[in-house]
PDB file of N, H, CA, C and O in Angstrom:
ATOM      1  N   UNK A   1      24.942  71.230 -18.135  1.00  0.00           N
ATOM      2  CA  UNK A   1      23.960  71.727 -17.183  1.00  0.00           C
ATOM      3  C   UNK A   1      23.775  73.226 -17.426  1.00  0.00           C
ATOM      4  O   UNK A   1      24.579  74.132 -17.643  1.00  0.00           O
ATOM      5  N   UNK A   2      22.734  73.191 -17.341  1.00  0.00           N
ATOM      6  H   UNK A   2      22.080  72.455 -17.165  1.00  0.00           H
ATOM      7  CA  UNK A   2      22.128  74.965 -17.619  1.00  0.00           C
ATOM      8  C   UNK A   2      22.674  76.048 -16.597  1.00  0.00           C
ATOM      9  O   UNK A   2      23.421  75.419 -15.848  1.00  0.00           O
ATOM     10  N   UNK A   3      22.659  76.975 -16.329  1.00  0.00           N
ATOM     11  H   UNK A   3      22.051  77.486 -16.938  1.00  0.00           H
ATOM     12  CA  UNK A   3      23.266  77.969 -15.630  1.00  0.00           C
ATOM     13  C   UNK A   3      22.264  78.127 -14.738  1.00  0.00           C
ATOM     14  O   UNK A   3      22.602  78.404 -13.587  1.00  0.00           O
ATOM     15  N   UNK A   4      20.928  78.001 -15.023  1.00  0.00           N
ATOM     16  H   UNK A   4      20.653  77.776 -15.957  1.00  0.00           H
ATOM     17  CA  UNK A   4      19.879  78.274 -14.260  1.00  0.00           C
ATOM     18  C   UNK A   4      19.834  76.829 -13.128  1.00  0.00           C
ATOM     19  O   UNK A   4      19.717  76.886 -11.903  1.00  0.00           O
ATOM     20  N   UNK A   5      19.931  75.917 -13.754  1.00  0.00           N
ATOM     21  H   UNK A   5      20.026  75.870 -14.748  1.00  0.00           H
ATOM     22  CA  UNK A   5      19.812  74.548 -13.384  1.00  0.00           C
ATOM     23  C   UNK A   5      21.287  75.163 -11.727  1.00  0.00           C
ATOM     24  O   UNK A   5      21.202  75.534 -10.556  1.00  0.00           O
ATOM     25  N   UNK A   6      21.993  74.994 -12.378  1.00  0.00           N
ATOM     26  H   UNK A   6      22.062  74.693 -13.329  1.00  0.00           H
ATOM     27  CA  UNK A   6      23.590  74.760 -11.712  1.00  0.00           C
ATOM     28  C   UNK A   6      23.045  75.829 -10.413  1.00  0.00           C
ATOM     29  O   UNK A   6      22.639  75.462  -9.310  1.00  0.00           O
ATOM     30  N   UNK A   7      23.148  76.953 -10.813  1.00  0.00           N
ATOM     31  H   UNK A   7      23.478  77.252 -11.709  1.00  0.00           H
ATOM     32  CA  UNK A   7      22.236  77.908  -9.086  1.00  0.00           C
ATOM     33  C   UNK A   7      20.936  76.843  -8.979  1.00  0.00           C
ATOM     34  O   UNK A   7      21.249  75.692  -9.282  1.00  0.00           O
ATOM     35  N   UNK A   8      20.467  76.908  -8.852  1.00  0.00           N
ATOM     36  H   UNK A   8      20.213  77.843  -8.606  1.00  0.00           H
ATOM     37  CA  UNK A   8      19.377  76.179  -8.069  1.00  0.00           C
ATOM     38  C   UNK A   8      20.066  75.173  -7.441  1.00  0.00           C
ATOM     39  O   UNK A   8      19.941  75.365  -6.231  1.00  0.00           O
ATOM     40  N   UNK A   9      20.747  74.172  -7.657  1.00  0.00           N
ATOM     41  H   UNK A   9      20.848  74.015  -8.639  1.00  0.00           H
ATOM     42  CA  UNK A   9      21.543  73.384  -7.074  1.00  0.00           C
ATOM     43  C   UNK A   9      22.371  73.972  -6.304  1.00  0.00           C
ATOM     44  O   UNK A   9      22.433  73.236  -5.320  1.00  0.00           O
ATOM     45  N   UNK A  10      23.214  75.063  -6.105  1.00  0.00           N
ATOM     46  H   UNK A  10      23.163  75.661  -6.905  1.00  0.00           H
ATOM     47  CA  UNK A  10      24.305  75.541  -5.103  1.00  0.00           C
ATOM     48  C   UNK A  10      23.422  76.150  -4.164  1.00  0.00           C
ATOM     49  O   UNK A  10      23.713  76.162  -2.968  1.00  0.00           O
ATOM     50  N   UNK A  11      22.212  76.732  -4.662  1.00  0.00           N
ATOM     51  H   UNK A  11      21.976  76.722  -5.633  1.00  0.00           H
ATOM     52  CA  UNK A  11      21.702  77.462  -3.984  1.00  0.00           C
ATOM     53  C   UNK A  11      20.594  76.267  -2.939  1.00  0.00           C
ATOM     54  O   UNK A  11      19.917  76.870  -2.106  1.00  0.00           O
ATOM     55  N   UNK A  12      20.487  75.380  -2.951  1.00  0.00           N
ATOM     56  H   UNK A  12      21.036  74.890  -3.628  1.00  0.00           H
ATOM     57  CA  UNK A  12      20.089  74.106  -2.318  1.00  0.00           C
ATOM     58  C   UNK A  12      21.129  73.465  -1.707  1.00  0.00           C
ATOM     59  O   UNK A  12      20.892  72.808  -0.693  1.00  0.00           O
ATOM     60  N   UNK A  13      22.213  73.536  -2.132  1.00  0.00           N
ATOM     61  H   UNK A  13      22.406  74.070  -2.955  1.00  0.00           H
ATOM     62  CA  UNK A  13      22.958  72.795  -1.152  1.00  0.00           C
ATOM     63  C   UNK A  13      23.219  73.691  -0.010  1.00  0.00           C
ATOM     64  O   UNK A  13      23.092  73.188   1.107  1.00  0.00           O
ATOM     65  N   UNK A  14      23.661  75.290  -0.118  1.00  0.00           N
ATOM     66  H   UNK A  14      23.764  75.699  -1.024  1.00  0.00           H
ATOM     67  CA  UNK A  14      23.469  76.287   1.017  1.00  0.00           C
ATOM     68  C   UNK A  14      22.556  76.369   1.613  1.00  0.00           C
ATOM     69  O   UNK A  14      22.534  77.117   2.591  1.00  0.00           O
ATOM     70  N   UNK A  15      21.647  75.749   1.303  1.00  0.00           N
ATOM     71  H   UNK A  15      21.665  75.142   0.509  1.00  0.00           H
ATOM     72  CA  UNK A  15      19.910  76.041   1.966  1.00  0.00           C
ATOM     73  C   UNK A  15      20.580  74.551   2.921  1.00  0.00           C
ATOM     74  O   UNK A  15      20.443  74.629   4.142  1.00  0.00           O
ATOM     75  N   UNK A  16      21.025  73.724   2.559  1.00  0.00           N
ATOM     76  H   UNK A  16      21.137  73.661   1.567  1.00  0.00           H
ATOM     77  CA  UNK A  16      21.546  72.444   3.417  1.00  0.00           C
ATOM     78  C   UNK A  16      22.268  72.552   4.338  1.00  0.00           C
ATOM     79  O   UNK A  16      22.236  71.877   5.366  1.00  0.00           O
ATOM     80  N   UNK A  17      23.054  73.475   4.051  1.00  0.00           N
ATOM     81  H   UNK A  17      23.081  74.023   3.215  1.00  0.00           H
ATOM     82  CA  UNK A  17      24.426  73.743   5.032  1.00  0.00           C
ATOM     83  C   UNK A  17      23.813  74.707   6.311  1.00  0.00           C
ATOM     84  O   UNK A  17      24.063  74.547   7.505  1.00  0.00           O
ATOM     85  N   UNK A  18      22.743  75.988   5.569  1.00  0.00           N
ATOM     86  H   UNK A  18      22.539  76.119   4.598  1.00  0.00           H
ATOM     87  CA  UNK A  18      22.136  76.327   6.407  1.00  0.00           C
ATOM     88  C   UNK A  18      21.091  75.463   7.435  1.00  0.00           C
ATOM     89  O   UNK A  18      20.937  75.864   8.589  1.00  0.00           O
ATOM     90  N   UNK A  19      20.734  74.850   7.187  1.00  0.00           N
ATOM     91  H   UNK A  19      20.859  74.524   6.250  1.00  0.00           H
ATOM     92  CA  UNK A  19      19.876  73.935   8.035  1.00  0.00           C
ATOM     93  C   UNK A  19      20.751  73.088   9.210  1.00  0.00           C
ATOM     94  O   UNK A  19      20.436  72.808  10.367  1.00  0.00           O
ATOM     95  N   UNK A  20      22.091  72.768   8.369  1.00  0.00           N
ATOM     96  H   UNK A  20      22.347  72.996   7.429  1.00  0.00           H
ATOM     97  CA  UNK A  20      22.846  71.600   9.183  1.00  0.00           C
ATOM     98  C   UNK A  20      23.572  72.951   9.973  1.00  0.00           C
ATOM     99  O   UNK A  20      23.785  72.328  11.013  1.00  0.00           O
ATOM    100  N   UNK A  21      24.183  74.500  10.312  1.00  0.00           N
ATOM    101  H   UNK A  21      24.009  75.006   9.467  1.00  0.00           H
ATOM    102  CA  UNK A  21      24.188  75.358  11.016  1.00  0.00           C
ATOM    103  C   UNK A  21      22.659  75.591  12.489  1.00  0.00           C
ATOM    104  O   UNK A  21      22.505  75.923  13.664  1.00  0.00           O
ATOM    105  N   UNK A  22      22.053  75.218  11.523  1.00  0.00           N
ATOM    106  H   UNK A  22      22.178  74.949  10.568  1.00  0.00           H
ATOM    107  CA  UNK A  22      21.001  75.763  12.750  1.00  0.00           C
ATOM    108  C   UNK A  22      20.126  74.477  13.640  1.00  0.00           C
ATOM    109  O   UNK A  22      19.299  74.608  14.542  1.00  0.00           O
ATOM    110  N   UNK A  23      20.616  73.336  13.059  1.00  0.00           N
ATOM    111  H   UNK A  23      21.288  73.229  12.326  1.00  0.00           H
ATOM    112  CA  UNK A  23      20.543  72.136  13.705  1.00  0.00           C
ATOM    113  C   UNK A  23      21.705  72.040  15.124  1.00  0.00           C
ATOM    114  O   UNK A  23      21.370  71.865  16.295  1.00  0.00           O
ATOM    115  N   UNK A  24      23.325  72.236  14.522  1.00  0.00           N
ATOM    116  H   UNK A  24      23.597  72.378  13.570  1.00  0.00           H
ATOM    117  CA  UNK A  24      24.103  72.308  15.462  1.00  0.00           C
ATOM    118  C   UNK A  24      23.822  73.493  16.262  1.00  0.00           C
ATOM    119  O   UNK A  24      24.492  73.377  17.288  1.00  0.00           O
ATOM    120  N   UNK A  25      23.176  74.542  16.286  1.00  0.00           N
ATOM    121  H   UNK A  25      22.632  74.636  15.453  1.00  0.00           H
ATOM    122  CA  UNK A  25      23.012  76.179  17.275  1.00  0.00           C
ATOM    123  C   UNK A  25      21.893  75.530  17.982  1.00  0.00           C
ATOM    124  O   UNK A  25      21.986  75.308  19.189  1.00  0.00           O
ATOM    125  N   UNK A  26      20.847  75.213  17.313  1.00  0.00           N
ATOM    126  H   UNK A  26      20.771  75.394  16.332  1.00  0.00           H
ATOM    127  CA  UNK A  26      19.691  74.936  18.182  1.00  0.00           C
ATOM    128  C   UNK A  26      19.811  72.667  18.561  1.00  0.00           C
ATOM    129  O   UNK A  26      19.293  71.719  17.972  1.00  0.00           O
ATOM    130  N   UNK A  27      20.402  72.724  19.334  1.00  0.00           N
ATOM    131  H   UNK A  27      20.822  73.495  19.813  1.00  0.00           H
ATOM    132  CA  UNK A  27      20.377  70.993  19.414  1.00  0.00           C
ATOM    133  C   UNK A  27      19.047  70.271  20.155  1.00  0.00           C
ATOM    134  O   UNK A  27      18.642  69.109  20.139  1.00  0.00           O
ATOM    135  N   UNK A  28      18.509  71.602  20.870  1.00  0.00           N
ATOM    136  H   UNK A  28      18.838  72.546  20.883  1.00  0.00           H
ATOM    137  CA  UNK A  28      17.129  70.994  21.298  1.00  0.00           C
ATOM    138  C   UNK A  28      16.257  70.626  20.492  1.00  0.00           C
ATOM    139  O   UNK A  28      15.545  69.662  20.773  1.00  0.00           O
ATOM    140  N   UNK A  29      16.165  71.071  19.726  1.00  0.00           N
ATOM    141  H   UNK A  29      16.743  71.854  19.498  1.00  0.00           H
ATOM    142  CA  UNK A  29      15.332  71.673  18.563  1.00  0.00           C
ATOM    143  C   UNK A  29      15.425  70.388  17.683  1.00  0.00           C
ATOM    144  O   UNK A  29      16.522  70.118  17.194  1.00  0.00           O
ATOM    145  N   UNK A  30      13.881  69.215  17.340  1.00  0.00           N
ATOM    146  H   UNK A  30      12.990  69.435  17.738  1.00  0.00           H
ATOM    147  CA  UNK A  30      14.187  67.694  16.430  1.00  0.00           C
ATOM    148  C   UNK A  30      14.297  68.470  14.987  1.00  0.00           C
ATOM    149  O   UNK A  30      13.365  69.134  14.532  1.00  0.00           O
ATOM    150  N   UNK A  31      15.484  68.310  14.367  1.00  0.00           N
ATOM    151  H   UNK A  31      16.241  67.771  14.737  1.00  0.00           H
ATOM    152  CA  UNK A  31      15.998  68.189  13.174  1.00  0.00           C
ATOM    153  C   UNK A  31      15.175  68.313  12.063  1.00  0.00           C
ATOM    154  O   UNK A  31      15.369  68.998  11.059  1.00  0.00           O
ATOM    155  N   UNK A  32      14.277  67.618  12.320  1.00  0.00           N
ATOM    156  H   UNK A  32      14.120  67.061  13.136  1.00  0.00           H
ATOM    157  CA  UNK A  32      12.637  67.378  11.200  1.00  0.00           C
ATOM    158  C   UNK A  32      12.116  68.820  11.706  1.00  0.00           C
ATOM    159  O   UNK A  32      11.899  69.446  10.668  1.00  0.00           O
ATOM    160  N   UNK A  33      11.926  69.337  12.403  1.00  0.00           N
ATOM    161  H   UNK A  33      12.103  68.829  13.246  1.00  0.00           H
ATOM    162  CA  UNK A  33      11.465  70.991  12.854  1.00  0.00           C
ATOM    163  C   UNK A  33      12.154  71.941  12.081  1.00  0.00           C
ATOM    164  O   UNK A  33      11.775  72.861  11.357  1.00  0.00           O
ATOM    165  N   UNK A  34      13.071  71.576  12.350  1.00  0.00           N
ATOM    166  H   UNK A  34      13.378  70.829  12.938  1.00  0.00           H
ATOM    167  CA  UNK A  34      14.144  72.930  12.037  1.00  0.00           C
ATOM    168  C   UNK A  34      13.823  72.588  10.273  1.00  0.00           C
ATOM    169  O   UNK A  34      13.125  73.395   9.659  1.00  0.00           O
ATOM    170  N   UNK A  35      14.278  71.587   9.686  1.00  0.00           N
ATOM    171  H   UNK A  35      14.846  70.931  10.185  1.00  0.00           H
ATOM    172  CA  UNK A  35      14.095  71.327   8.288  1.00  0.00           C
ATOM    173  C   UNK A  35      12.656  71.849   7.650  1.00  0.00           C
ATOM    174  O   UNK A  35      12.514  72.176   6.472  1.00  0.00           O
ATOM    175  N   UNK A  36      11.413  71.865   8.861  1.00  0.00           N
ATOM    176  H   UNK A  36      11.529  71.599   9.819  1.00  0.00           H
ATOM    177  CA  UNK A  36       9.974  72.329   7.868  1.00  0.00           C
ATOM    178  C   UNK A  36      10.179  73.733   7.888  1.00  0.00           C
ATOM    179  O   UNK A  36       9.762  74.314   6.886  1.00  0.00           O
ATOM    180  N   UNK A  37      10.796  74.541   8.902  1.00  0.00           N
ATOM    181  H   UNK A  37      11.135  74.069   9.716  1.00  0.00           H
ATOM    182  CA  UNK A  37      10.960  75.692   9.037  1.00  0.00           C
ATOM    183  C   UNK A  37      11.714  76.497   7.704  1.00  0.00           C
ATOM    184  O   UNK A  37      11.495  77.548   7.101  1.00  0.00           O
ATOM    185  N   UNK A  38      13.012  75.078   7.572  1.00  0.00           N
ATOM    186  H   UNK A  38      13.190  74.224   8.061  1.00  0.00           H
ATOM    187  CA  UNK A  38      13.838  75.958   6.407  1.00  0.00           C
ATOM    188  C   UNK A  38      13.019  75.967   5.200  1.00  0.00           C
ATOM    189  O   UNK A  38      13.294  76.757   4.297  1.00  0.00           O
ATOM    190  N   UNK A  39      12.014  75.142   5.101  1.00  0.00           N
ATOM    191  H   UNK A  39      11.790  74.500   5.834  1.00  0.00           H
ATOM    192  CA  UNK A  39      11.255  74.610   3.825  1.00  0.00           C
ATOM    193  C   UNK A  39      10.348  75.985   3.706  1.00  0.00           C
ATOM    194  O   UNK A  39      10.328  76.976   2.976  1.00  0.00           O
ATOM    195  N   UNK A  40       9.733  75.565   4.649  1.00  0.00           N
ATOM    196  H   UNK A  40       9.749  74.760   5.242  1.00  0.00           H
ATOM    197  CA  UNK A  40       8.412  76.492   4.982  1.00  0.00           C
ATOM    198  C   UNK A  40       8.970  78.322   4.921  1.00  0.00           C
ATOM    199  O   UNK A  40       8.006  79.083   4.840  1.00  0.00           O
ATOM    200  N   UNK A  41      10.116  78.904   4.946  1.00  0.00           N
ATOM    201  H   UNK A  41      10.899  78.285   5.012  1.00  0.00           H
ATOM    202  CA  UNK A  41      10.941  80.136   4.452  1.00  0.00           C
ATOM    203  C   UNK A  41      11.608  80.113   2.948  1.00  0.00           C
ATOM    204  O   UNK A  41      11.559  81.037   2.136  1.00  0.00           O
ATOM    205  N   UNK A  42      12.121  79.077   2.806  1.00  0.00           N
ATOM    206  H   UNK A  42      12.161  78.327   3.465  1.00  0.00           H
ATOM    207  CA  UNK A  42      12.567  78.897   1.676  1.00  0.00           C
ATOM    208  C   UNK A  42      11.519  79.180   0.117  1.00  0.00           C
ATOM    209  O   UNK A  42      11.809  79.821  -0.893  1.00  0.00           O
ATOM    210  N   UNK A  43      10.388  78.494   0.423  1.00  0.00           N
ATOM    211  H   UNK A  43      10.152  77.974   1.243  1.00  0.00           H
ATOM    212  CA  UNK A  43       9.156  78.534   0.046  1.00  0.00           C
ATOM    213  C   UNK A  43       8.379  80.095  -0.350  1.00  0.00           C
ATOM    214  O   UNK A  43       7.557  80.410  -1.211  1.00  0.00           O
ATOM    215  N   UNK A  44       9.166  80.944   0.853  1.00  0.00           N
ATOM    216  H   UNK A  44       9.833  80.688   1.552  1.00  0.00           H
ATOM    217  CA  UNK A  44       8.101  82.065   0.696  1.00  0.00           C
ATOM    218  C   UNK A  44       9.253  82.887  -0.361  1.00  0.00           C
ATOM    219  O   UNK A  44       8.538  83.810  -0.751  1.00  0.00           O
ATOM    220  N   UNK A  45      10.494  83.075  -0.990  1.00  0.00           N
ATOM    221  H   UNK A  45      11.075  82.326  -0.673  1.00  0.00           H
ATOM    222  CA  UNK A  45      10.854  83.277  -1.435  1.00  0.00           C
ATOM    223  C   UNK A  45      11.394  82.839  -2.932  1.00  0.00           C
ATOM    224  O   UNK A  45      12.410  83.128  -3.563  1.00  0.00           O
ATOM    225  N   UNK A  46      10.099  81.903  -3.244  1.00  0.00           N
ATOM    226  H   UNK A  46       9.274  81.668  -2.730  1.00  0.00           H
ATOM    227  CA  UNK A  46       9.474  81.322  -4.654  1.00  0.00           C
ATOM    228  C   UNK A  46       9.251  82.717  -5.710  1.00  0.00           C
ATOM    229  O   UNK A  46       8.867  83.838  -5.374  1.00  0.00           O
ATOM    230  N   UNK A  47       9.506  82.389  -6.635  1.00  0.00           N
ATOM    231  H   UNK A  47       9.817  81.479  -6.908  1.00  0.00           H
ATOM    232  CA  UNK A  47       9.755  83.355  -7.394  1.00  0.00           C
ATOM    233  C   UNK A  47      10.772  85.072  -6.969  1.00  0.00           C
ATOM    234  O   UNK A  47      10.524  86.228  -7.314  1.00  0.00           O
ATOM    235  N   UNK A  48      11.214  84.850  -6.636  1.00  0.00           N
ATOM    236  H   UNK A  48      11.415  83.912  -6.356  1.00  0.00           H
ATOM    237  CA  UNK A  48      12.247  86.042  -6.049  1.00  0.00           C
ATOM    238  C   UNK A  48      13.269  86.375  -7.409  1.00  0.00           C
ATOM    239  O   UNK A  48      13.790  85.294  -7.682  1.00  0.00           O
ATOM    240  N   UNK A  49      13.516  86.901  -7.888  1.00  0.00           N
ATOM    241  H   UNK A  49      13.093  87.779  -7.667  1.00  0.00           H
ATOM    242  CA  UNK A  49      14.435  87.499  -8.917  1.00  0.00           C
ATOM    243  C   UNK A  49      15.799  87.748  -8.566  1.00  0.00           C
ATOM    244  O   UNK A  49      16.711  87.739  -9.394  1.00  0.00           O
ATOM    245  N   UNK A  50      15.992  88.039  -6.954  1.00  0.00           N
ATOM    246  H   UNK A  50      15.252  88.046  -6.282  1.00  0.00           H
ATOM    247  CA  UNK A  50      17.738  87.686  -7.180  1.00  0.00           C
ATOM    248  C   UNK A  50      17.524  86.789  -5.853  1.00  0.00           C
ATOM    249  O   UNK A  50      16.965  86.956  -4.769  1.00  0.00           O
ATOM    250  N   UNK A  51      18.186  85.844  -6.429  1.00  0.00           N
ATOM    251  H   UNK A  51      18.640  85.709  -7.310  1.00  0.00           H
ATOM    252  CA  UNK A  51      18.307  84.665  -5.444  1.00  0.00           C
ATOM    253  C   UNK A  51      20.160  84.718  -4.511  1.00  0.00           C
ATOM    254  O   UNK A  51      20.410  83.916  -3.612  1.00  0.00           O
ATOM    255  N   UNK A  52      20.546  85.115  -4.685  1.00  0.00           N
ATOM    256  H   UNK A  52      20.343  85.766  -5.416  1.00  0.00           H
ATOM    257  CA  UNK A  52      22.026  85.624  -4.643  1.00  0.00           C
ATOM    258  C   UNK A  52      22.090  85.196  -2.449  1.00  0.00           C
ATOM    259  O   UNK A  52      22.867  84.647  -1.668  1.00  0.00           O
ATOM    260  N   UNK A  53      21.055  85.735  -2.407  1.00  0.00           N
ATOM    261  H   UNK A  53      20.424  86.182  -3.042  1.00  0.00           H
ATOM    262  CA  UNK A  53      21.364  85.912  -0.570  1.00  0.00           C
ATOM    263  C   UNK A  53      20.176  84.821   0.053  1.00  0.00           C
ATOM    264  O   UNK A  53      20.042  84.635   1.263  1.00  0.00           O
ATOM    265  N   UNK A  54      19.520  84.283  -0.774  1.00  0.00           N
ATOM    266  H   UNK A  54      19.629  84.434  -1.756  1.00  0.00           H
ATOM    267  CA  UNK A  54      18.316  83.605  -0.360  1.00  0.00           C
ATOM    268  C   UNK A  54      18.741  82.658   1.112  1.00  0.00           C
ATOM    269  O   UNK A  54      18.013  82.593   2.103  1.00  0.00           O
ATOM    270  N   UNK A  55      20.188  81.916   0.957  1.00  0.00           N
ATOM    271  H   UNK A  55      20.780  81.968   0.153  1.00  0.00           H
ATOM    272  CA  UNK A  55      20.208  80.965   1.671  1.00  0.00           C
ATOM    273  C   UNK A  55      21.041  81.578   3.221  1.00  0.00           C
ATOM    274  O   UNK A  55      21.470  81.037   4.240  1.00  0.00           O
ATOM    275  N   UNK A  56      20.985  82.616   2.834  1.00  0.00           N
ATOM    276  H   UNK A  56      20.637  83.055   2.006  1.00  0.00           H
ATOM    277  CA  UNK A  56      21.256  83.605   4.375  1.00  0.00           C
ATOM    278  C   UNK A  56      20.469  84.562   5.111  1.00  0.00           C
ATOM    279  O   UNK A  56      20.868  85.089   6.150  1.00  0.00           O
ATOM    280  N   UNK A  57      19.123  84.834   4.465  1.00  0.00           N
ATOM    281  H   UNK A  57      18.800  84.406   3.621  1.00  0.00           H
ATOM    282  CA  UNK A  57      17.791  85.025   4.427  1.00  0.00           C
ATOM    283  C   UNK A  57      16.999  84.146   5.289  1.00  0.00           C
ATOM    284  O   UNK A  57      16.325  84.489   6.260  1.00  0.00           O
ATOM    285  N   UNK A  58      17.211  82.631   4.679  1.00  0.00           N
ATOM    286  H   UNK A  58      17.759  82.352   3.890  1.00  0.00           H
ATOM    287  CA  UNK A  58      16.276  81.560   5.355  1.00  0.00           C
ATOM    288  C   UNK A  58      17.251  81.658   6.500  1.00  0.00           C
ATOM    289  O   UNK A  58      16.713  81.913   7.578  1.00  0.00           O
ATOM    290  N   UNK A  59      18.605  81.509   6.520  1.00  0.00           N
ATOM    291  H   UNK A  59      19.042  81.302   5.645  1.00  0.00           H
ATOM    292  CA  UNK A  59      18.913  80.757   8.225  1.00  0.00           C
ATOM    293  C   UNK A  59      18.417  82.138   9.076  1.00  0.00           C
ATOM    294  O   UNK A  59      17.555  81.973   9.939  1.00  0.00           O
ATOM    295  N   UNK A  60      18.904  83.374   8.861  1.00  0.00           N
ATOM    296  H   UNK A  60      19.605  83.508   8.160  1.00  0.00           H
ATOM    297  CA  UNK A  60      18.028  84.437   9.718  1.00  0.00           C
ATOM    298  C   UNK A  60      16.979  84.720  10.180  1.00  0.00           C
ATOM    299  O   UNK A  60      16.820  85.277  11.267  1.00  0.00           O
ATOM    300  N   UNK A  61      15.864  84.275   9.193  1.00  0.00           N
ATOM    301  H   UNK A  61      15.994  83.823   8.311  1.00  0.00           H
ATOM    302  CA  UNK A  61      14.710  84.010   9.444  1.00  0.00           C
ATOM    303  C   UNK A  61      14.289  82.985  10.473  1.00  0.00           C
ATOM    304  O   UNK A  61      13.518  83.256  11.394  1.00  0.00           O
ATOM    305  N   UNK A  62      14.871  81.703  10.260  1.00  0.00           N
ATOM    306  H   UNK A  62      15.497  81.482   9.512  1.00  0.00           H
ATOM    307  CA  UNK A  62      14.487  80.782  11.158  1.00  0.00           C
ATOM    308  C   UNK A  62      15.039  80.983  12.495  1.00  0.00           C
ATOM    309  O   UNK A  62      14.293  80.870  13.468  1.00  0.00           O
ATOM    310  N   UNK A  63      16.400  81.299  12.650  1.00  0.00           N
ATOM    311  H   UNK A  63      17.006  81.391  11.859  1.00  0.00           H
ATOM    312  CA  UNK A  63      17.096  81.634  13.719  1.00  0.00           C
ATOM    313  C   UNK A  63      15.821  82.460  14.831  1.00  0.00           C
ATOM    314  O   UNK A  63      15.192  82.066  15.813  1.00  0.00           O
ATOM    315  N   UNK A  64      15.868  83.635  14.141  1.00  0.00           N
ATOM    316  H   UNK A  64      16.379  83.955  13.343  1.00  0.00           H
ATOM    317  CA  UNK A  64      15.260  84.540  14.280  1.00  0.00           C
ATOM    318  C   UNK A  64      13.231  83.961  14.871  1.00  0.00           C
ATOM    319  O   UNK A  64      12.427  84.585  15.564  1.00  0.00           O
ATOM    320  N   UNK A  65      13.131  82.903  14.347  1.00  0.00           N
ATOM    321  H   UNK A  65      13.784  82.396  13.784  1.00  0.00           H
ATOM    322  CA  UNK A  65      12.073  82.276  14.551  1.00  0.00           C
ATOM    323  C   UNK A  65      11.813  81.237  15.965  1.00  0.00           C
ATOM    324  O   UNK A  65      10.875  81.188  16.761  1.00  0.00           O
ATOM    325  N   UNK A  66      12.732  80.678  15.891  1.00  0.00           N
ATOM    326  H   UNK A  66      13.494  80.718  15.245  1.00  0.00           H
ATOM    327  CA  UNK A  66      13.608  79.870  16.888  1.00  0.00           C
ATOM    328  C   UNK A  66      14.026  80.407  18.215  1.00  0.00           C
ATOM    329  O   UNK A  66      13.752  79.672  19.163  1.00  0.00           O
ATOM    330  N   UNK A  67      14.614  81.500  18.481  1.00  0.00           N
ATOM    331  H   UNK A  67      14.836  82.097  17.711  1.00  0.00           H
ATOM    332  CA  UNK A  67      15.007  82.344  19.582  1.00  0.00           C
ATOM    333  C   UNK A  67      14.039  83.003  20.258  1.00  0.00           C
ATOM    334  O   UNK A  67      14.031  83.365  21.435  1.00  0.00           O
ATOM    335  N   UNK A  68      12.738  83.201  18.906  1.00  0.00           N
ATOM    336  H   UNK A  68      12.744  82.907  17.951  1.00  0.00           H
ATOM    337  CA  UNK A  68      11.689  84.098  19.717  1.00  0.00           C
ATOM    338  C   UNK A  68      10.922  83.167  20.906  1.00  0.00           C
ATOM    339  O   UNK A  68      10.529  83.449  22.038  1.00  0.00           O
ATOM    340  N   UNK A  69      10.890  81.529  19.854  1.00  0.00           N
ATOM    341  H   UNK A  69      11.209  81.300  18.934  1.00  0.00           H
ATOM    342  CA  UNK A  69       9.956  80.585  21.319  1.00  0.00           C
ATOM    343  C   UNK A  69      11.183  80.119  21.980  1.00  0.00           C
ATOM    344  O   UNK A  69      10.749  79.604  23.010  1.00  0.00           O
ATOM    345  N   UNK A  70      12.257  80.017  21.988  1.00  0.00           N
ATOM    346  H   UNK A  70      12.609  80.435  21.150  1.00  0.00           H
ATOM    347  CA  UNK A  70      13.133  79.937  23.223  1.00  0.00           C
ATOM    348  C   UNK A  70      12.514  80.711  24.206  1.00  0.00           C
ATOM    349  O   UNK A  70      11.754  80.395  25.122  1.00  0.00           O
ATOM    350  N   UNK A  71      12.932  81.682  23.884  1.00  0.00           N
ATOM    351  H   UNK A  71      13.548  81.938  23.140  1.00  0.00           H
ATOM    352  CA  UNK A  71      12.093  83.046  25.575  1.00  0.00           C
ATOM    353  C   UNK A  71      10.522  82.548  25.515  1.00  0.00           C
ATOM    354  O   UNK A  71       9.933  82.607  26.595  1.00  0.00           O
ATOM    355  N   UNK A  72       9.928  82.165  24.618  1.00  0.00           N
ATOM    356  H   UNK A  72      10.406  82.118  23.741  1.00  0.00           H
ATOM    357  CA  UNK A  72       8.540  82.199  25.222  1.00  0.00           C
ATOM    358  C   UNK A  72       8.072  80.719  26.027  1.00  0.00           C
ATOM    359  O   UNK A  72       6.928  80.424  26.373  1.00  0.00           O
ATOM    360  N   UNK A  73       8.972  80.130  26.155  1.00  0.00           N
ATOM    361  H   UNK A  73       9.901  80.369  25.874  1.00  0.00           H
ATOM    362  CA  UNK A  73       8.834  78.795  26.700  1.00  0.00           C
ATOM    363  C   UNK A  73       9.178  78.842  28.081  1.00  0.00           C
ATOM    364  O   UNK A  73       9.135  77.818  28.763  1.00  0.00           O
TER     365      UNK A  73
END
């Protein structure tokens, strides 16, 4: 397996772990939501050159996304 190949894979399974973190924080929140959210961030950091923090990026982001319509609800 390629080196490039092998990160993309760790770096997807953290993008997983992050999702399954912000599934258990937010439990109101249907699972399929939280997952377009991680997609839909994950996404905007397509082509990025250091991928190193990406998958602590997306859960902040969404968190961060998540908390804002908590209060606005």
């Amino acid at each position: 397996m390629s080196d490039d190949r092998q990160n993309a894979n760790e770096e997807d399974l953290a993008v997983e772990h992050a999702a399954e973190r912000l599934a258990e924080r937010f439990p109101d929140v249907p699972r399929d939501h939280i997952d377009a959210l991680v997609e839909k961030h994950h996404e905007g950091f397509d082509g990025a050159p250091v991928r190193d923090f990406v998958p602590v990026l997306i859960e902040h982001d969404v968190k961060r996304e998540l908390n804002a319509r908590e209060r606005t609800d």
